[in-house]
C-alpha positions as CSV (number, residue, x, y, z in Angstrom):
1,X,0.0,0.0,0.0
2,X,1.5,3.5,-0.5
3,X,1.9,5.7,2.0
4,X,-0.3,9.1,1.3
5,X,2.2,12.3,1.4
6,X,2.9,14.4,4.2
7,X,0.9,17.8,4.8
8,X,4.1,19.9,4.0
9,X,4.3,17.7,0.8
10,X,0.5,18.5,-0.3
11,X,0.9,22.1,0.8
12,X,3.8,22.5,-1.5
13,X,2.1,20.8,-4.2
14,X,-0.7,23.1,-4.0
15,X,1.4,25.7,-4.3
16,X,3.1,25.4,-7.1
17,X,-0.2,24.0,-8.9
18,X,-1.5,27.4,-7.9
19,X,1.6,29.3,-9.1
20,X,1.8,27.5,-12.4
21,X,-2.1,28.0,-13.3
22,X,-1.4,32.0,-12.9
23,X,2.0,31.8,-15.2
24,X,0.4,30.0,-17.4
25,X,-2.4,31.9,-18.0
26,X,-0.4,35.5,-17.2
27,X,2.9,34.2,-19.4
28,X,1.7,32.7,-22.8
29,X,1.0,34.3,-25.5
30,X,0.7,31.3,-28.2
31,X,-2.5,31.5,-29.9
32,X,-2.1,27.7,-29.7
33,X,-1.4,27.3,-26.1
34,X,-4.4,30.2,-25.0
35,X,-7.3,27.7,-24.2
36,X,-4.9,25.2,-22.0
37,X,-5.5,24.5,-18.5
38,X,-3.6,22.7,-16.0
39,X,-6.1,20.0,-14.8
40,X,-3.7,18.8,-12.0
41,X,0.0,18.3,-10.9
42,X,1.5,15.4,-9.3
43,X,5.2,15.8,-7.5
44,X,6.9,12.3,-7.3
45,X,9.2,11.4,-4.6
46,X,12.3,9.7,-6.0
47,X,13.1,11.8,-9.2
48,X,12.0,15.5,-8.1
49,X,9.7,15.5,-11.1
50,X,6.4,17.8,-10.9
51,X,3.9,16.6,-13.6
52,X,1.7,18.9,-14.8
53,X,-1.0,17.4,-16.6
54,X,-3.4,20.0,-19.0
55,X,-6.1,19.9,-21.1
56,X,-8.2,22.3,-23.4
57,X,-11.7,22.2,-24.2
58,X,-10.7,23.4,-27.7
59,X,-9.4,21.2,-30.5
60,X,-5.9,21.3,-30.7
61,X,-3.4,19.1,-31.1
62,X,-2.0,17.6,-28.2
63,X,1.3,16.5,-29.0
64,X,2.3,19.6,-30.3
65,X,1.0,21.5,-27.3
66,X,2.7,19.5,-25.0
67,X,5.6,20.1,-27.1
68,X,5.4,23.6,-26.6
69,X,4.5,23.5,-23.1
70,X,8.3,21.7,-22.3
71,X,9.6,24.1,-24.7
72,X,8.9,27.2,-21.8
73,X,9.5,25.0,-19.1
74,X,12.4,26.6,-17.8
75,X,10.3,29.8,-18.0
76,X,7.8,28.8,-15.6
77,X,10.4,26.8,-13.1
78,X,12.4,30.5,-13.2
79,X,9.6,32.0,-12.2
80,X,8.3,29.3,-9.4
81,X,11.7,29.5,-8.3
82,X,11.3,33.0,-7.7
83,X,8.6,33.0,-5.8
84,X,8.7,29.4,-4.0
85,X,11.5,29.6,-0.9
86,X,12.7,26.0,-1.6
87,X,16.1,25.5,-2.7
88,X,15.6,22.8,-4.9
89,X,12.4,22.8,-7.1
90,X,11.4,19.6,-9.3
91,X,11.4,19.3,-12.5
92,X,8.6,20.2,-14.9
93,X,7.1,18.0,-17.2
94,X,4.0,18.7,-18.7
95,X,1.7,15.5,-20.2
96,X,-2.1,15.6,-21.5
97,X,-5.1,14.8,-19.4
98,X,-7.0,12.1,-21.1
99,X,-8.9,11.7,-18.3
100,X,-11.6,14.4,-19.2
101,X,-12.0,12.9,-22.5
102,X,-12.8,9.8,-21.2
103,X,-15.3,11.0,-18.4
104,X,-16.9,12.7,-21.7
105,X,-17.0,9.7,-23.5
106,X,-18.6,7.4,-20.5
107,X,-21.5,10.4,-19.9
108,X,-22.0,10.6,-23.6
109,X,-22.5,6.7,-23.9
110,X,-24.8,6.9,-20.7
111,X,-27.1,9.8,-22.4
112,X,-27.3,7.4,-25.6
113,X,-28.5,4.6,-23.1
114,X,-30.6,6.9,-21.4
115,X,-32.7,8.0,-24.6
116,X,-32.8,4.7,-26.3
């Protein structure tokens, strides 16, 4: 079973979820990259990775956004570094969020059930 993190661990999280979502919607000005969101961010223990996962509600393509997103991720960690007091700060890397397409796709099948 693994162990759930530690307040200060969640806090910190938090925090730098927070931070990113306010860069990212303050710092980029790709038209490609406007309609992303970060859906959530998870820190892992062993390789001081942060992994910020995003989504859009537009069409766009994925791969290429995600490409982009890694491309300005030493932007964003510069300016988390800045403002976070920790002396070492993990590692961004940004994936997409399938997740809310799938939810989509199980309501959607659901409705189709629903009215048949």
């Amino acid at each position: 079973m693994k162990a759930s993190k530690s307040p200060a661990l969640r806090r910190y999280q938090t925090d730098i979820h927070r931070l990113l979502t306010t860069l990212m919607q303050r710092d980029m000005e790709d038209p490609m990259l406007l309609g992303i969101s970060l859906t959530r961010l998870n820190l892992t223990d062993a390789n001081g990775h942060a992994l910020a996962y995003v989504h859009s509600i537009l069409p766009v393509d994925e791969k290429e956004c995600v490409k982009r997103l890694n491309r300005l991720s030493p932007h964003f960690s510069h300016q988390l570094r800045k403002a976070l007091p920790k002396k070492r700060l993990p590692e961004l890397i940004f994936r997409w969020d399938d997740a809310l397409d799938k939810t989509h796709h199980v309501v959607d099948t659901m409705n189709k059930l629903r009215d048949a």
